[in-house]
One Martini backbone bead per residue (centre of mass of N, CA, C, O) as a GRO file, in nm:
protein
  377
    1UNK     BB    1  -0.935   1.726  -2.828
    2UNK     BB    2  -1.214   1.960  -2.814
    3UNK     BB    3  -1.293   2.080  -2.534
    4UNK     BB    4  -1.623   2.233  -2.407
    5UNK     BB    5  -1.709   2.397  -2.116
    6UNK     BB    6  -2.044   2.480  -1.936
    7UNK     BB    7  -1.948   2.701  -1.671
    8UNK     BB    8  -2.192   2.860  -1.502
    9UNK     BB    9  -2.137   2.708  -1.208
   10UNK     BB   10  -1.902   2.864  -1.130
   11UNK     BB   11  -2.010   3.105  -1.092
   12UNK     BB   12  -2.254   2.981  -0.882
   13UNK     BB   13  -2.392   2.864  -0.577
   14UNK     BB   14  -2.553   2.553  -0.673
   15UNK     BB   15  -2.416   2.384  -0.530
   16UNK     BB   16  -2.389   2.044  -0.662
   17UNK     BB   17  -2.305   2.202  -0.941
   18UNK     BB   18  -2.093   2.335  -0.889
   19UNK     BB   19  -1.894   2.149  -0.730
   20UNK     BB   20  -1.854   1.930  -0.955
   21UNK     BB   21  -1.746   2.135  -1.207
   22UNK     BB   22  -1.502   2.196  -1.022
   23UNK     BB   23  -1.404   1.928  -0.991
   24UNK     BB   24  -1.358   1.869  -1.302
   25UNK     BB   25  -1.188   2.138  -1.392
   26UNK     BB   26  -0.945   2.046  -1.199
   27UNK     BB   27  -0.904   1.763  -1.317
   28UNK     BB   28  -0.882   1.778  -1.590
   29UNK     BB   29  -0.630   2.030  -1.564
   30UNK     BB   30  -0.452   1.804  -1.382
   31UNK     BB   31  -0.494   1.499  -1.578
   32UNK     BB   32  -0.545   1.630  -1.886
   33UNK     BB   33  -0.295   1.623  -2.183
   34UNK     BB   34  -0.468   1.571  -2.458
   35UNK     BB   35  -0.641   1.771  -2.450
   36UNK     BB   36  -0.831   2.098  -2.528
   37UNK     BB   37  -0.977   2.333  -2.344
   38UNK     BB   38  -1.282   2.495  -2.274
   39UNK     BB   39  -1.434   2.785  -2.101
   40UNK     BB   40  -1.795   2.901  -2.045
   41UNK     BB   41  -1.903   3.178  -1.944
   42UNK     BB   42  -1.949   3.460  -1.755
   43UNK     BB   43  -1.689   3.458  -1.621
   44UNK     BB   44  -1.322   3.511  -1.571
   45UNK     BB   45  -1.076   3.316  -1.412
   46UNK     BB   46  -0.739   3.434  -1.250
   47UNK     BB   47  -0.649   3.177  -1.110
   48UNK     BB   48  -0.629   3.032  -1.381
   49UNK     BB   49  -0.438   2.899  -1.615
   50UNK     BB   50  -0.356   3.071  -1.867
   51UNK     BB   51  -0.382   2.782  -2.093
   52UNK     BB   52  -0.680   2.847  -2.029
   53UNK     BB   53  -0.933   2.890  -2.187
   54UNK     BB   54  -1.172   3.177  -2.207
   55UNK     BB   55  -1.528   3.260  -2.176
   56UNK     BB   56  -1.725   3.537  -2.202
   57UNK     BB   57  -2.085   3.555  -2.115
   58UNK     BB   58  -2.310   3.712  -2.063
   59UNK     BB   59  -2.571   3.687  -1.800
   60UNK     BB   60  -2.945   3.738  -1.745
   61UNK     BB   61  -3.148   3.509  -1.593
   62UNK     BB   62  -3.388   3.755  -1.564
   63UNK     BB   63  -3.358   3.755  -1.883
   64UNK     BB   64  -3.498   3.527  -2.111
   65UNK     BB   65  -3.427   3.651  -2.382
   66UNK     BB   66  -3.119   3.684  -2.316
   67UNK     BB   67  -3.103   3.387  -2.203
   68UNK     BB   68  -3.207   3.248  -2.491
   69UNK     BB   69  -2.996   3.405  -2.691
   70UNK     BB   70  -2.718   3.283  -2.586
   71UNK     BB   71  -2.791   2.962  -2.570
   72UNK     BB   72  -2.886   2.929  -2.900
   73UNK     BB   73  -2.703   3.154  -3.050
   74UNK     BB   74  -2.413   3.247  -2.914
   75UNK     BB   75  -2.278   2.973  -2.829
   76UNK     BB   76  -2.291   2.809  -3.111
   77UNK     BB   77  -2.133   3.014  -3.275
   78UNK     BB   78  -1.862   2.974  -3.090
   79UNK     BB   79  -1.831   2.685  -3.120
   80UNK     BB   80  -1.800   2.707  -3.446
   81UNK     BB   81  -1.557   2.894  -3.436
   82UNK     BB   82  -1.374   2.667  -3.252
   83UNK     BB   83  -1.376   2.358  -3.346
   84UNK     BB   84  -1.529   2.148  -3.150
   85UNK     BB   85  -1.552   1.821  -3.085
   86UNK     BB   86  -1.680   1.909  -2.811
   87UNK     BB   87  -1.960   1.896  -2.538
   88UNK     BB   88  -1.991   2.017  -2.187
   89UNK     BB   89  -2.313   1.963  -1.969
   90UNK     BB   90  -2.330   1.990  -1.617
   91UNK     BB   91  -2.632   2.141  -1.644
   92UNK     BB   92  -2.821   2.006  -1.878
   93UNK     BB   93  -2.747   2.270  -2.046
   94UNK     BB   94  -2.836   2.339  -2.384
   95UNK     BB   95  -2.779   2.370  -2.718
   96UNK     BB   96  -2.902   2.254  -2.968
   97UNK     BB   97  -2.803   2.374  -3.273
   98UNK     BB   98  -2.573   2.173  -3.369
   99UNK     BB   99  -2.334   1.996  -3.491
  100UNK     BB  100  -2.344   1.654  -3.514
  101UNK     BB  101  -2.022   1.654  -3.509
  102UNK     BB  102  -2.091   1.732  -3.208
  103UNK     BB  103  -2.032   1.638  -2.905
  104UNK     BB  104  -2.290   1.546  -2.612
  105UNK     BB  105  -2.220   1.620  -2.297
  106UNK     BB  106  -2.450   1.524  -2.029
  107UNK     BB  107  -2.534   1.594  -1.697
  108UNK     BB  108  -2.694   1.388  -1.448
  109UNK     BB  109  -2.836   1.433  -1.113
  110UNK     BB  110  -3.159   1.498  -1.151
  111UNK     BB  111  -3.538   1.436  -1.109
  112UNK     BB  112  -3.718   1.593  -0.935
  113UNK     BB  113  -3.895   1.779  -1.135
  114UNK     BB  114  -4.060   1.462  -1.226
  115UNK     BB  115  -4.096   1.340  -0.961
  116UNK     BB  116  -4.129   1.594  -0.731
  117UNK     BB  117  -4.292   1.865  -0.786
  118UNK     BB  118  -4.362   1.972  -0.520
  119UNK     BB  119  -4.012   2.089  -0.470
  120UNK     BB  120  -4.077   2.251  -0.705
  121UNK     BB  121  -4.128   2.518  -0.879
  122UNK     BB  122  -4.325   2.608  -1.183
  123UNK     BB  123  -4.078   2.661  -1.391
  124UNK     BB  124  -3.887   2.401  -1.317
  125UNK     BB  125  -4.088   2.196  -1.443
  126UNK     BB  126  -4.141   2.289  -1.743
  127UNK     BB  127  -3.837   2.295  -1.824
  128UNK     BB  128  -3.801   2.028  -1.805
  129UNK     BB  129  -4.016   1.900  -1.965
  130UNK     BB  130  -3.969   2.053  -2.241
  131UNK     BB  131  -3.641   2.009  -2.249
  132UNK     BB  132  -3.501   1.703  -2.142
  133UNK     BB  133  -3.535   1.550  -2.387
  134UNK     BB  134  -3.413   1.704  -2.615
  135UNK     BB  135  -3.166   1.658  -2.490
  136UNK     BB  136  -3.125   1.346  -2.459
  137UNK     BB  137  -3.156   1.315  -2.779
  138UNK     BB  138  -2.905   1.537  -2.828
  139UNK     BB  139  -2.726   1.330  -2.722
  140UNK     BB  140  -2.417   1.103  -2.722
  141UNK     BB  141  -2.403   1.141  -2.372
  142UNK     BB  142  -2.496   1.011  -2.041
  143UNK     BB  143  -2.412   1.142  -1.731
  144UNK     BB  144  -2.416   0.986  -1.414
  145UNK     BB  145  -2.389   0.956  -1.027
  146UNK     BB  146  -2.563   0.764  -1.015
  147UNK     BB  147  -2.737   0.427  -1.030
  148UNK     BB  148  -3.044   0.594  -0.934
  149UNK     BB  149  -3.063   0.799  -1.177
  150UNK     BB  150  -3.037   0.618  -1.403
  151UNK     BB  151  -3.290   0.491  -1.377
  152UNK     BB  152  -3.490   0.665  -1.380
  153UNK     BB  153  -3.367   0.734  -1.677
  154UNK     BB  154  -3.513   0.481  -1.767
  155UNK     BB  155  -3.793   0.515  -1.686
  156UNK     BB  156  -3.851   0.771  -1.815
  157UNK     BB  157  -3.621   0.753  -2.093
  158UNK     BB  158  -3.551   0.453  -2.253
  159UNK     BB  159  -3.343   0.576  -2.488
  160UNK     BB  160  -3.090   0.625  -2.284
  161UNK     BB  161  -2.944   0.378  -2.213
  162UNK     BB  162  -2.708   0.333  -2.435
  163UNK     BB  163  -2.597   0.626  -2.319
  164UNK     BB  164  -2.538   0.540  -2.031
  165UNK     BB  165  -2.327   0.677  -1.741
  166UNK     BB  166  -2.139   0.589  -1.473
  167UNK     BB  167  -2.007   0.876  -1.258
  168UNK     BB  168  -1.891   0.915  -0.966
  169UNK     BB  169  -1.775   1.193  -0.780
  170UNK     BB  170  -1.556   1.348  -0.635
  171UNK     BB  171  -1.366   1.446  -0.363
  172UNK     BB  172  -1.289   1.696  -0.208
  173UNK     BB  173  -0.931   1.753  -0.070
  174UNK     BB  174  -1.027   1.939   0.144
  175UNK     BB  175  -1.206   1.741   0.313
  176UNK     BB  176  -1.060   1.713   0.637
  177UNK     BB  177  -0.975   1.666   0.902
  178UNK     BB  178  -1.053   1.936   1.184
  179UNK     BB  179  -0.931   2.076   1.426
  180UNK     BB  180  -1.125   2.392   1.592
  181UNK     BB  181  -1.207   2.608   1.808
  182UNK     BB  182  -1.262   2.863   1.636
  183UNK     BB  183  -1.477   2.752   1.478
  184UNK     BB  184  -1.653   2.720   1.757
  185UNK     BB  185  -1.637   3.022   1.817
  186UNK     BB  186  -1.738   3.168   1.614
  187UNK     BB  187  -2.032   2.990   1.628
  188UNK     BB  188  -2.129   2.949   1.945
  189UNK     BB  189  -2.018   2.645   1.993
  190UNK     BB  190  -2.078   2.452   2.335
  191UNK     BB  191  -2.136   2.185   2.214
  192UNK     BB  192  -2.296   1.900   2.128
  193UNK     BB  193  -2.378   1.768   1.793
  194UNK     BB  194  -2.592   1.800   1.564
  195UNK     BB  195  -2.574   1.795   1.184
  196UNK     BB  196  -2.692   2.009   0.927
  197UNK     BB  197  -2.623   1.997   0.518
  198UNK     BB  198  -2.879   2.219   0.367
  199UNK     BB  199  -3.183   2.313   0.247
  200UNK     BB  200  -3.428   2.481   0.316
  201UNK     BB  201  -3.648   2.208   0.218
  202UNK     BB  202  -3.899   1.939   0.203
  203UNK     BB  203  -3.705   1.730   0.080
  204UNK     BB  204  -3.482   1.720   0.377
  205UNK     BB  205  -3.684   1.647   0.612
  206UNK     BB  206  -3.694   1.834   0.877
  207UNK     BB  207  -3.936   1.803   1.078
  208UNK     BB  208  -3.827   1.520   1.129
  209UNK     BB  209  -3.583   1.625   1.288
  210UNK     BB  210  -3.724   1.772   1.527
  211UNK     BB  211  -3.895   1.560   1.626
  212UNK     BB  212  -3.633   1.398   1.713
  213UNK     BB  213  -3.471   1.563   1.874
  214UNK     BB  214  -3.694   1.606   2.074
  215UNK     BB  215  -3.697   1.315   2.173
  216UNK     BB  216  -3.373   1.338   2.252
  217UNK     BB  217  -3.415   1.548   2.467
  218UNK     BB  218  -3.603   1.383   2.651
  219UNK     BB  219  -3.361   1.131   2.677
  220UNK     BB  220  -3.147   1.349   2.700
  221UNK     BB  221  -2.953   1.502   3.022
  222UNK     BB  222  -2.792   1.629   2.794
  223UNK     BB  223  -2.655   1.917   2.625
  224UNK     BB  224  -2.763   1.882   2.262
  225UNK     BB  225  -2.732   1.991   1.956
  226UNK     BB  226  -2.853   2.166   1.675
  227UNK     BB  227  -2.720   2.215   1.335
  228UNK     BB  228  -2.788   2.446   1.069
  229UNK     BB  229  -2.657   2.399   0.722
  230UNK     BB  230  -2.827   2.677   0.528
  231UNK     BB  231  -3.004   2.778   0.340
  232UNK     BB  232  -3.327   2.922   0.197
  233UNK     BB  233  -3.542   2.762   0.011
  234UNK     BB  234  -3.839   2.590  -0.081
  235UNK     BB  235  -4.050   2.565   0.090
  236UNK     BB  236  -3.965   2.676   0.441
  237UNK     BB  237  -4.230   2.774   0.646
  238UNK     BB  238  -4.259   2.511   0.814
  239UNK     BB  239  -4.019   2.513   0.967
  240UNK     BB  240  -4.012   2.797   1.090
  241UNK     BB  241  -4.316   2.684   1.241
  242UNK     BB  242  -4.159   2.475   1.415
  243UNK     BB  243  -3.981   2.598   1.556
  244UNK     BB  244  -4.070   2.828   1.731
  245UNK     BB  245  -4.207   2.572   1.881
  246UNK     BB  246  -4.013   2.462   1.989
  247UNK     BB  247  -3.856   2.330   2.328
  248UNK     BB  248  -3.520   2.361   2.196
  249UNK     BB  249  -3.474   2.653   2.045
  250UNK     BB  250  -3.191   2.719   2.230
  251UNK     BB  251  -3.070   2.460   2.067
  252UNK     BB  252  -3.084   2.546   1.706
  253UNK     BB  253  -2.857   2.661   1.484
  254UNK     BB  254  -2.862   2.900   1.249
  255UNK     BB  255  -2.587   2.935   1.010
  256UNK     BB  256  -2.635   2.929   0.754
  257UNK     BB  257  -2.426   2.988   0.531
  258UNK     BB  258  -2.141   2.815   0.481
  259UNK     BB  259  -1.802   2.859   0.469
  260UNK     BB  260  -1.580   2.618   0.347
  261UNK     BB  261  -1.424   2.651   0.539
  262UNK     BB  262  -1.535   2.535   0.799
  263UNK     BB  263  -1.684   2.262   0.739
  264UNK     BB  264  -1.488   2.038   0.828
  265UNK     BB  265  -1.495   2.127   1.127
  266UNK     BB  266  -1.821   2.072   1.153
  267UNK     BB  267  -1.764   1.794   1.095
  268UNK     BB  268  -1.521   1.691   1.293
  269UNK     BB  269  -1.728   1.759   1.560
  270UNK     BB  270  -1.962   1.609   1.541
  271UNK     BB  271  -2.145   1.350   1.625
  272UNK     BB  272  -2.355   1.387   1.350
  273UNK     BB  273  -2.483   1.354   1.058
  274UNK     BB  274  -2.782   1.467   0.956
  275UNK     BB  275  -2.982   1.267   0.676
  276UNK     BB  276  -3.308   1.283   0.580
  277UNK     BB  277  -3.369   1.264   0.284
  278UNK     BB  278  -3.608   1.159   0.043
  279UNK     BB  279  -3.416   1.275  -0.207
  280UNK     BB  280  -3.099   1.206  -0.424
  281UNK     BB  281  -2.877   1.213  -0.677
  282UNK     BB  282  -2.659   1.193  -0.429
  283UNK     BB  283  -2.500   1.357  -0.146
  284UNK     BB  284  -2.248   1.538  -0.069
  285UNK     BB  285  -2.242   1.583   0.229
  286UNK     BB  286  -2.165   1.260   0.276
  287UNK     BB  287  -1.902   1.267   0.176
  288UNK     BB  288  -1.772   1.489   0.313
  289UNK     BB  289  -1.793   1.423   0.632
  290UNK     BB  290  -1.636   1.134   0.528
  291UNK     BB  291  -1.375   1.306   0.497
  292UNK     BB  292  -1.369   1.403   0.803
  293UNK     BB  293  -1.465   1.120   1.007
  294UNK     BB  294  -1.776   1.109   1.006
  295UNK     BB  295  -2.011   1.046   1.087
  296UNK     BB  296  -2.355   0.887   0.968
  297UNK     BB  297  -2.708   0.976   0.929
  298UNK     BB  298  -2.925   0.826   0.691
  299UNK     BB  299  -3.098   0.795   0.412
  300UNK     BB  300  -3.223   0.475   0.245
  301UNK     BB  301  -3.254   0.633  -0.008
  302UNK     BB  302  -3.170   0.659  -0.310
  303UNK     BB  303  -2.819   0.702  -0.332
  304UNK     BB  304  -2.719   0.717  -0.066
  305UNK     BB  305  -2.577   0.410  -0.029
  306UNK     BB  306  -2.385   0.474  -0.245
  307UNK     BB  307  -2.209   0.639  -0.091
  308UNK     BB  308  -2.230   0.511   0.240
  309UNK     BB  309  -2.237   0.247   0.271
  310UNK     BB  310  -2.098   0.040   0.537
  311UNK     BB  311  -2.083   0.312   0.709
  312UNK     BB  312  -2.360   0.404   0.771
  313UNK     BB  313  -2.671   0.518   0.911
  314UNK     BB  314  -2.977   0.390   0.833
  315UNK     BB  315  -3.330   0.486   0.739
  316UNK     BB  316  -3.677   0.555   0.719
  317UNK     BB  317  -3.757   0.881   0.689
  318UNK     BB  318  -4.072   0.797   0.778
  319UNK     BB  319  -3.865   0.698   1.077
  320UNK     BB  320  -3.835   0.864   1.403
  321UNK     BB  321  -3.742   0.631   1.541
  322UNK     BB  322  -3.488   0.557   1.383
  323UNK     BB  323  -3.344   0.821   1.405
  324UNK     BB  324  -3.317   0.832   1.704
  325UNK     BB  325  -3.125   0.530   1.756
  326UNK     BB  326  -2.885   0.626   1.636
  327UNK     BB  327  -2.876   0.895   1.803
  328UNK     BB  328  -2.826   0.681   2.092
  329UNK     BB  329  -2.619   0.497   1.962
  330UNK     BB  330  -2.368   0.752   1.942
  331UNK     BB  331  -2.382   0.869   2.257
  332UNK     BB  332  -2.341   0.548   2.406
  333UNK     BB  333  -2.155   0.395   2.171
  334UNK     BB  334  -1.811   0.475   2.108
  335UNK     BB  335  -1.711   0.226   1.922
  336UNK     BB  336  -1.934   0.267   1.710
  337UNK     BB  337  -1.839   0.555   1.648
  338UNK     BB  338  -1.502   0.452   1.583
  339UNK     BB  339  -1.623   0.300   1.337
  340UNK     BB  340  -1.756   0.469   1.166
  341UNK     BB  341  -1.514   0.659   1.098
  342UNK     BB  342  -1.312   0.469   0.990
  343UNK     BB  343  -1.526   0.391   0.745
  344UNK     BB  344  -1.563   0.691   0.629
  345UNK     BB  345  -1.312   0.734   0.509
  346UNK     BB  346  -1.283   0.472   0.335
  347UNK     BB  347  -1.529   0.556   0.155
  348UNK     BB  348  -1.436   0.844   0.037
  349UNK     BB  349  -1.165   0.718  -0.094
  350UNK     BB  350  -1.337   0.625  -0.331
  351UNK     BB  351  -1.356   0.908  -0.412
  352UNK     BB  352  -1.229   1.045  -0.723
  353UNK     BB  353  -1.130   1.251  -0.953
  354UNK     BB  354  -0.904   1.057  -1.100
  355UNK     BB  355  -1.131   0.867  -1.202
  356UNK     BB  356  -1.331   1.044  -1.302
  357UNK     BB  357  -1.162   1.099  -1.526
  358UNK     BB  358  -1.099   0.849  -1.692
  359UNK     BB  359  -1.412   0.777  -1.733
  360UNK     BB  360  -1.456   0.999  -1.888
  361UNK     BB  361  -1.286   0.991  -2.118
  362UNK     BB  362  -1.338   0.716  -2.223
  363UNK     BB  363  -1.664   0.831  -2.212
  364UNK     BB  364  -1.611   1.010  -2.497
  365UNK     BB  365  -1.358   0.818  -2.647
  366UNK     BB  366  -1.620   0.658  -2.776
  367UNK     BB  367  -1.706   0.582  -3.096
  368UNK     BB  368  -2.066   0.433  -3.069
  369UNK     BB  369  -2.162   0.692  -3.013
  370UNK     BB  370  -2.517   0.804  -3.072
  371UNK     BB  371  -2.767   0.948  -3.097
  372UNK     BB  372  -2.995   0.904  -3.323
  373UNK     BB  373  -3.223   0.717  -3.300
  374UNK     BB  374  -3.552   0.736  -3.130
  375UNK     BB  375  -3.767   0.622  -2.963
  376UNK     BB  376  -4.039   0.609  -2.822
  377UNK     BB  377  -4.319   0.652  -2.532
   0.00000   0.00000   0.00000
């Protein structure tokens, strides 16, 4: 098969569909023989090898009109002009207009701009709501990272259903322990640390690990920091006029965006990943954190148990005891914490690039999807 992959996500550093696509597409060219890929991108990297074929086309994001002449005109003319035989859309944005005869395949993350309208801008909500439905009945194949998200995804439209696979995505091979003073003086980590890392906004519930952070240095007598990596996202205000007011604000570190480099050290010096989100359709960080050997003390909803399995120490995001006693009992406990970690390893292990893409090939090409009619809801 020739198969397109819309590549617009190795271009910029949105999160964890950066990450995905990233980890698909060498994944793909270094374990998939039989097929034929394009990548369709904003510019070419000339890192990957020559015999990848690669489209550049220019794309304007902040100019609406140009950006919706691209996915909707000049990428289906390409389409066509390529004779490709499917199209793998891992950011489940592409264009519509395609013959029925090329597969669609669309990968879901999340479905947060539809469940919690509240953490999201009021474009990206318009966009989901007027585009998904439409994206969705004209794939041929669904993919989803986790089976929480395939759930929503049948709860909210439920004609997907049968067209829907589940495949969780592999941890990238870079993150492993890693132990490195340079990288704690380099950011001018001085002592233990509880480490977050993701976007500063009200989804990964930040408040709630600031008043745990205070209630635990208020029961422990030694100094121990709080790690902060990640930029600032979408309603930020209210963390950072929390902050402010911490009675522990000088032992808070906020490192904003961490480089690629120094993250496994990040992970494998903290006493523990603290990830409290509310919600995540996968939660990637928590894949990394235990592939570098760390701790996990994580929220217990949405997709979070499915990663961190019986690794993972969780609570009930909006039980602030909750996550206090994880945080005393891996201070207090040292057994509990060496079993933790060497069980983080061994979790980790189990997400493999090399499998997601078997399963990937496999759910691509069975014969038997096709978009077809759809219910109505």
């Amino acid at each position: 098969m020739k198969i397109a992959i819309l590549a617009d996500p190795l271009d910029n550093q949105s999160a964890g569909v950066h990450a995905y696509t990233k980890g698909l597409v060498n994944a793909l060219l270094q374990c998939d023989r039989s097929n034929e890929y394009v990548l369709i991108r904003e510019k070419k990297d000339p890192a990957l090898p020559s015999t990848v074929r690669q489209i550049a086309i220019l794309n304007h994001r902040f100019l609406l009109l140009f950006a919706a002449l691209r996915l909707f005109v000049i990428i289906p003319l390409i389409l066509r002009w390529l004779r490709v035989d499917a199209v793998v859309e891992p950011a489940h944005f592409g264009p519509f207009n395609l013959p029925r005869h090329i597969r669609r395949i669309t990968v879901i993350h999340d479905l947060t701009p539809l469940l919690f309208p509240q953490y999201h801008r009021r474009h990206s909500q318009l966009l989901q709501r007027f585009l998904l439905r439409r994206i969705l009945k004209k794939a041929h194949l669904i993919l989803t990272v986790s089976q929480h998200t395939s759930n929503d995804l049948d709860q909210l439209f439920p004609f997907s259903r049968p067209k829907t696979v589940v495949i969780p995505p592999g941890c990238d091979p870079f993150f492993q322990p890693v132990i490195s003073k340079a990288v704690l003086k380099k950011w001018q980590i001085d002592a233990p640390y509880f480490l977050f890392v993701g976007t500063v906004e009200p989804r990964k519930n930040l408040l709630m690990l600031l008043r745990a952070y205070r209630r635990f240095r208020e029961w422990n007598n030694e100094r121990v920091l709080l790690l902060i990596a990640g930029g600032k996202g979408w309603k930020y205000r209210s963390f950072y006029d929390e902050l402010a007011q911490h009675p522990y604000r000088k032992d808070i570190h906020l490192a904003g965006y961490v480089d690629k480099q120094d993250l496994p050290a990040f992970y494998t010096h903290a006493l523990a990943l603290v990830y409290p989100s509310l919600y995540e359709g996968f939660g990637l960080p928590v894949l990394e954190a235990m592939a570098c050997g760390a701790v996990v003390i994580c929220s217990g909803r949405s997709s979070l148990p499915e990663v961190g399995g019986t690794a993972a120490l969780y609570f009930d995001p909006e039980d602030e005891a909750g996550l206090l006693s994880h945080m005393q009992a891996i201070v207090q406990n040292e057994p509990l914490a060496e079993e933790k970690k060497a069980l983080s390893l061994q979790q980790a292990a189990a997400f493999s690039w090399e499998s997601h893409v078997r399963l990937f090939i496999e759910a691509i090409q069975a014969p038997n999807r096709s978009p077809g009619p759809t219910q109505k809801q």
